[in-house]
N, C-alpha and C positions, 0 to 999 in steps of 0.2 A: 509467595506468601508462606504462612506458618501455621501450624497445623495450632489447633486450639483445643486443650484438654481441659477440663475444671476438674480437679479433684475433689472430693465430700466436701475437705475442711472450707475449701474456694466457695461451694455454693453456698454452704451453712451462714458464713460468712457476707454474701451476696445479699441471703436470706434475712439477715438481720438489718442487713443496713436498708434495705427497699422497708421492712417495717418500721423502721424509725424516722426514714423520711416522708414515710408514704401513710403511715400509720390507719386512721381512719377511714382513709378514701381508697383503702386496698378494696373494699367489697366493690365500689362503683367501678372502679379503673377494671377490675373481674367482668363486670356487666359491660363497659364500653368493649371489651377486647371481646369478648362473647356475640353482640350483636352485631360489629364488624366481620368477626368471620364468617357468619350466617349471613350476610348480607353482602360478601363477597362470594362465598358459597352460590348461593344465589343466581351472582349476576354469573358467575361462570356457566353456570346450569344452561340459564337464558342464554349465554353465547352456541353452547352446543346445541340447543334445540334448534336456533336459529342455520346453524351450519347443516344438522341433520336432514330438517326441511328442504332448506336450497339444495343439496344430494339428491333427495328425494324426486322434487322437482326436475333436477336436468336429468336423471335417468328416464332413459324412452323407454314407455310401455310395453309390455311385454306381447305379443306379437300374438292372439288370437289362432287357437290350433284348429285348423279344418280338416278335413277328412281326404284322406287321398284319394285324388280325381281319374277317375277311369281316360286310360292310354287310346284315342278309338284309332289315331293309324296302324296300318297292316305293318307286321312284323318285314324287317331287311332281307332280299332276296340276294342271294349270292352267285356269282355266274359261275361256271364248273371252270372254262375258260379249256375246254376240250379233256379233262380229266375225271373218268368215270370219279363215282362216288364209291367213298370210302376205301381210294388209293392213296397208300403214302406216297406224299411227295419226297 
């Protein structure tokens, strides 16, 4: 494809002939293209809220914090295995 530049004198140009052809019904054609975008505006809104939501929903709940539970078994006994204490091996 081809890159597309309008130069001033292009759109002045542009400008004149959309008034000549369009004359009168430039303010309404204004209003249709106006409440179009807001109404597309809109429905995109509604899509994302709707996407939002559903995220929302399949995220699992966040996991309820309790309090750390006291250990009651006895601490690990170690067998000397015939070597007094506090010999390096």
């Amino acid at each position: 494809m081809f890159a597309t530049t309008l130069s001033p004198s292009t759109l002045i140009i542009l400008l004149a002939l959309g008034v000549l052809l369009f004359g009168n019904r430039l303010p309404q054609m204004g209003q249709w293209i106006g409440k179009g975008l807001r109404e597309f505006k809109k429905g995109v809104g509604g899509i994302e809220d709707e996407i939002n939501d559903s995220l929302r929903r399949s995220e699992p709940a966040p996991a309820q914090l309790q309090a750390p539970q006291r250990i009651t078994s006895a601490a690990p006994r170690f067998e000397s295995n015939g070597v007094p204490p506090g010999t390096a091996i």
